[in-house]
FIBAPA-682253 format. One record per residue (C-alpha): residue in three letters; x negated, z negated, y negated. Coordinates in steps of 0.02 Angstrom, whole numbers, plus 50000, padded with zeros to 5 digits. Each point is the difference from the previous one (the first is absolute). Example, Ala and Ser with C-alpha at 12.3 -4.5 7.8 and 13.67 -1.06 7.14 Angstrom:
<pts>
ALA493854961050225SER499315003349828
</pts>
This chain:
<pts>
UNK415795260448700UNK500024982549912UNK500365008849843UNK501505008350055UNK500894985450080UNK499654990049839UNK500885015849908UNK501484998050145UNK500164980449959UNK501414995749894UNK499054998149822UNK500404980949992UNK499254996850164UNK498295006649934UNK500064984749861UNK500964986150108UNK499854999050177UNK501554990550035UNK501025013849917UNK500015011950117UNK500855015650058UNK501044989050113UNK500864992649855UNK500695015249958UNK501495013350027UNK500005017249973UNK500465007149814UNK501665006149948UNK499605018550053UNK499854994850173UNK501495001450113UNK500834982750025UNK499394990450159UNK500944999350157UNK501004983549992UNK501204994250153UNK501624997049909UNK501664993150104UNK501615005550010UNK501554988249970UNK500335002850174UNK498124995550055UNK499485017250014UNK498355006549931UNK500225018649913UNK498725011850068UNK498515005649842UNK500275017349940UNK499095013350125UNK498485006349949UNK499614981449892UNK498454997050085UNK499205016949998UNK500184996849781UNK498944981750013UNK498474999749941UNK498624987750058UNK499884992249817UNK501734994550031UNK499654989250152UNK499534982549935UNK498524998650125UNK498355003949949UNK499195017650003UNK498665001350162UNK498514996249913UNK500194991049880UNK499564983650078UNK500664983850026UNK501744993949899UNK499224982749907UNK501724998349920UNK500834998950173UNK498454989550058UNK500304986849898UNK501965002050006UNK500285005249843UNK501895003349962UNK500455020349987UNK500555003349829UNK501795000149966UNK500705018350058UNK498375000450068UNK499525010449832UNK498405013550035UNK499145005449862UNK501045013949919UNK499005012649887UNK501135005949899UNK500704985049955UNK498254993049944UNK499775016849895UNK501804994049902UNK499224983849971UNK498585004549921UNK500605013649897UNK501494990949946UNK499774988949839UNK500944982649997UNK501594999449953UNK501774987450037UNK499745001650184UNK498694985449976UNK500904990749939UNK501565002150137UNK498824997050131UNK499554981149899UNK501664996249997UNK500395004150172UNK498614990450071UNK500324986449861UNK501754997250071UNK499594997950185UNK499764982050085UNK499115006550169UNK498234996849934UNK500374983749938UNK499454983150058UNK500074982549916UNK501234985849943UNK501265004849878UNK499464984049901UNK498395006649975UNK499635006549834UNK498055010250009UNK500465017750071UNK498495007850075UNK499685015949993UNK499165009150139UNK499595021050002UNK499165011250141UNK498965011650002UNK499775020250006UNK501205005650136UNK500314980650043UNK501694993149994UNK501014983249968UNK499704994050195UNK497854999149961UNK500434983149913UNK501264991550135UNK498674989150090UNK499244994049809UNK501905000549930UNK500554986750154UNK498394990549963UNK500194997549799UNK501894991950046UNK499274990250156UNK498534991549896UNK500874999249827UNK501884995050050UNK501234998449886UNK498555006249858UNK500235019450006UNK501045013450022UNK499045015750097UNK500625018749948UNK499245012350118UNK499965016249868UNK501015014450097UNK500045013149822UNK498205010850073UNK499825001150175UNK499325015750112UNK499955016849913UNK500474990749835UNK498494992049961UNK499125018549986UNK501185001349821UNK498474992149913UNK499884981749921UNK500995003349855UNK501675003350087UNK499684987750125UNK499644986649886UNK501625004449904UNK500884998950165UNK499254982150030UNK500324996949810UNK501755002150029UNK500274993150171UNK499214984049928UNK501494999549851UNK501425001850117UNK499324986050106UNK499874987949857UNK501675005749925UNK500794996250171UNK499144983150015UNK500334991349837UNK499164985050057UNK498055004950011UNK498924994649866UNK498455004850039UNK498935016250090UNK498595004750112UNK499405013650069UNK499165005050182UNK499315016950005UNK499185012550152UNK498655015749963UNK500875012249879UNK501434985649972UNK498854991549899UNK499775013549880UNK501885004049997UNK500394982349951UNK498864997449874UNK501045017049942UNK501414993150030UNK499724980549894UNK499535011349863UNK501735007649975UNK500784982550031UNK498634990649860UNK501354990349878UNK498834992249867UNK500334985149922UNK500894996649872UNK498554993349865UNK498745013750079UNK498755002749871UNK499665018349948UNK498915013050140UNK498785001249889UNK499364981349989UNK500615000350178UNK498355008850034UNK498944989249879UNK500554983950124UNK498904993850131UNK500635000450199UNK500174981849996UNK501445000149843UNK501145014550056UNK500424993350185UNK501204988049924UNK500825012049917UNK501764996850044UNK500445018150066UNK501475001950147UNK500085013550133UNK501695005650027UNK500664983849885UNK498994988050130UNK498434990849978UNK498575008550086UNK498954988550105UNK498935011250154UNK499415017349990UNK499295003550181UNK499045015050067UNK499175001750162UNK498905017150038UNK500595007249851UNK499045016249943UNK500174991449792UNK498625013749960UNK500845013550094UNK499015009650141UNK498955013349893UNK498284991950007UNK498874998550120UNK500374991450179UNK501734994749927UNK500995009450126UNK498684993050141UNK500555011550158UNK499045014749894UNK498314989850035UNK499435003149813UNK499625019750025UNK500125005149829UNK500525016750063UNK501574990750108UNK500434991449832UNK500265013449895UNK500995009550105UNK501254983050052UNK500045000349800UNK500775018249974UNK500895000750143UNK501034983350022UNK501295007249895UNK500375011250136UNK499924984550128UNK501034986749913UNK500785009449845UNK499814991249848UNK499384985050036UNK498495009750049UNK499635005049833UNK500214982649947UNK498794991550120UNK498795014949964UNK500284998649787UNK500135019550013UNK501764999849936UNK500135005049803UNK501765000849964UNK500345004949822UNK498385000249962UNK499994980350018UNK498264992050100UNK500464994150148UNK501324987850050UNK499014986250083UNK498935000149843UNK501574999849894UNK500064982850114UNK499004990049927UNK500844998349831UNK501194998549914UNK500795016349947UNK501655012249982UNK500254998250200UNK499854982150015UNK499474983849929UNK498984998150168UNK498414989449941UNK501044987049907UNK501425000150167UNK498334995350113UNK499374987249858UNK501884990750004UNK499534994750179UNK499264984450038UNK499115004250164UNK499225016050049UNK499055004150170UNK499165013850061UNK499885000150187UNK498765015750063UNK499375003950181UNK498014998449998UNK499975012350141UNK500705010050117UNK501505005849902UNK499845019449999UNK501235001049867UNK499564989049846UNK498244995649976UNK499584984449939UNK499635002149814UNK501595008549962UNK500914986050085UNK499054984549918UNK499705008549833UNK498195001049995UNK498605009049953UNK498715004650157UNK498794988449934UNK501354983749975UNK500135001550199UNK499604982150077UNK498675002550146UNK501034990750118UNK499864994850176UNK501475003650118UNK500564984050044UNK501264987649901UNK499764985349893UNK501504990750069UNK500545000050184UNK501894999849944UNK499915018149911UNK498455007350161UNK500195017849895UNK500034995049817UNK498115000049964UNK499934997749816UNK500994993949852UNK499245005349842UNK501184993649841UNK498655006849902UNK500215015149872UNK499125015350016UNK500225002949838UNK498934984649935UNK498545011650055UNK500465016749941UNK498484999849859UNK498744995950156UNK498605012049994UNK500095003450170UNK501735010849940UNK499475020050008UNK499785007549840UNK500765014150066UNK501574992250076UNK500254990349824UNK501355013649981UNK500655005650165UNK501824998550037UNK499794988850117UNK498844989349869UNK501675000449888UNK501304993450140UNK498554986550027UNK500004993349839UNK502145001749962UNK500324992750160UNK498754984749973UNK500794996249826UNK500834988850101UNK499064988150144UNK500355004450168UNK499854986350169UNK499085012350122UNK500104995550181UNK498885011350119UNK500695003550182UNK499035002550155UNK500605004450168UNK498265001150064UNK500484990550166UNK501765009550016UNK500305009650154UNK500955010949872UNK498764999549903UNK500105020049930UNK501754996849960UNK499434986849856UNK500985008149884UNK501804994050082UNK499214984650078UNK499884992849822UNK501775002549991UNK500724996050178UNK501035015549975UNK500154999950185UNK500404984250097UNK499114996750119UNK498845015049997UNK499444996749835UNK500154981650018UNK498184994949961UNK500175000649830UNK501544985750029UNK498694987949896UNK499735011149850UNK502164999249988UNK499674981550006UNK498605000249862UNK501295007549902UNK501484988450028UNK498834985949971UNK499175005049840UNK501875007749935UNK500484992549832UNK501944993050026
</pts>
């Protein structure tokens, strides 16, 4: 029985409990919905006979009997716009269609509108912030209003609006060329910014670090890539590099899956079965398109290894290792616990045995869920014996040591004491005010440690 309602749920709904079926419409086969429209003269035209006898029950935009409680609408969560449910054919068009110009028309639409804007028009840092999978521009509003609030007159907040809903299942690539050129008609329309940062949600993370690698300028004097490599961490920050023409200063992530979901107890809701995790991995393709095959590194296309360990280097897609190096200040912010959707070595970009045993209360009263700040480098320790021969090299071993070519600030998150707490992995980014509002203080841990 529990089986087949989970096979009745809206596929979304089965990763992220606030996306559910209730956010959703029926798909263009369905006959249109009843609407009440008025006559000039105040009169309201009768529906066509026989209109309700043609609905279907996935067309109503209430939940299905059985299939539990709406958290969405619990924690008044806004209905999509159109009130969009999941439409299978169009996800099927997505992920068999390659990229092509309509990535780049949906940049520079969402480049040219002001709605998710906040901030001074004297100020000259643009900030940068992207959701998440099947997230949209309104999950950064409450950390948006707080960035202006705390930092007036400092920065200028862009709420990205290129991949939202069913777009973010097109995979990281086009999504991160989307951002990519979103991000160039923003600066082109404000000639006045000088310098860039960058705030970034769960899969938003990974599509921004995409998305810095197509807008890498190096400098001018940049020696060549070859003693590039031969230079320590400490002499290629300064480097001199621009995104988008500005001068990078913040890369941000918080429960970002950096190492993708494939190992085990990344995608924590599967409770480390092995058996769970290998089918998640050859199935999410049919769950979230092409992005599935992303987070899962089972996508080979043209014969090239897979695109999140393309990633972490430079190469023909992207300068994206010397893009991260340009920027002064990068932090890692990763849920400890109780986030069922990014596990917490994917998120902090660590090996299993780099995890700090921590205890679940804060430091600092100011920031009660920010437990620990490590500015430390996993990658000072990546000779340590303690390192499995047999991981030495894993995939995930790989990302490890690209991503840590560069240090990383990682700040773990605990919502231990949270009466929401299972919902960890939106608390950390207040994408819902006030439901999600206990993880207000990680926002302000943010704000306080930004670079302006």
């Amino acid at each position: 029985m529990w089986a087949r309602d989970l096979l009745d749920m809206p596929a979304i709904s089965r990763f992220y409990p606030s996306a559910t079926c209730s956010l959703a419409s029926a798909s263009s086969r369905s006959p249109p919905r009843r609407r009440r429209v008025v006559s000039p003269m105040g009169q309201s035209p009768s529906a066509p006979s026989g209109h309700n006898r043609h609905r279907s029950r996935s067309s109503s935009r209430w939940p299905r009997p059985g299939l539990g409680l709406d958290l969405g609408l619990l924690l008044g969560r806004k209905p999509r716009s159109g009130g969009e449910r999941l439409d299978i054919a169009n996800r099927v068009r997505c992920f068999l269609s390659p990229p092509t110009a309509e990535a780049d028309a949906e940049g520079k639409a969402a480049g040219s509108r002001e709605e998710d804007e906040v901030g001074g028009e004297e100020a000259g840092h643009l900030v940068v912030m992207v959701n998440g999978l099947y997230g949209s521009s309104e999950d950064w509003k409450f950390a948006a209003e707080q960035f202006v609030k705390r930092l007036p007159g400092k920065v200028f907040v862009h709420r990205s609006q290129s991949n939202h809903s069913k777009l973010t299942y097109d995979g990281v690539d086009l999504m991160g060329e989307r951002l990519a050129e979103e991000v160039r008609q923003i600066v082109q329309r404000r000639r006045n910014l000088r310098k860039i940062s960058f705030v970034a949600h769960s899969l938003g993370g990974l599509v921004t670090r995409y998305a810095i690698g197509k807008l890498y300028e190096p400098p001018m004097n940049e020696v060549s890539s070859l003693d590039t490599d031969k230079l320590s961490d400490e002499h290629k920050i300064p480097d001199g590099g621009k995104i988008a023409g500005l001068e990078p200063i913040n890369f941000i992530t918080s429960a970002t899956p950096h190492l993708g979901s494939r190992w085990n107890k990344q995608l924590p809701f599967l409770f480390g079965a092995p058996l769970l995790e290998r089918t998640a991995a050859e199935t999410a393709h049919f769950i979230v398109g092409r992005t599935g095959k992303h987070l899962f590194l089972t996508d080979r296309d043209d014969g090239k290894s897979p695109l999140l360990l393309r990633m972490v280097e430079d190469c023909d897609d992207g300068k994206f290792m010397s893009a991260l190096r340009s920027f002064k200040h990068r932090v890692a912010y990763a849920n400890i616990t109780y986030d069922h959707i990014v596990g917490w070595r994917t998120s902090s970009i660590r090996r299993q045995h780099e995890l700090p045993k921590l205890k679940l209360t804060a430091n600092d009263k100011k920031y009660p869920h920010v437990i620990n700040v490590d500015k430390e480098n996993s990658e000072d320790h990546q000779q340590d014996e303690s390192v499995d021969a047999s991981l030495a090299n894993s995939l995930e071993e790989t990302m490890i040591r690209g991503l840590t070519q560069v240090s990383w600030e990682r700040v773990d998150v605990c919502f231990h004491k949270s009466w929401l707490r299972y919902n960890a992995h939106y608390n950390i980014q207040v994408r819902i005010h006030p439901g999600n509002s206990d993880g207000e203080d990680v926002i302000y841990h943010m704000i306080d440690k930004f670079l302006v």
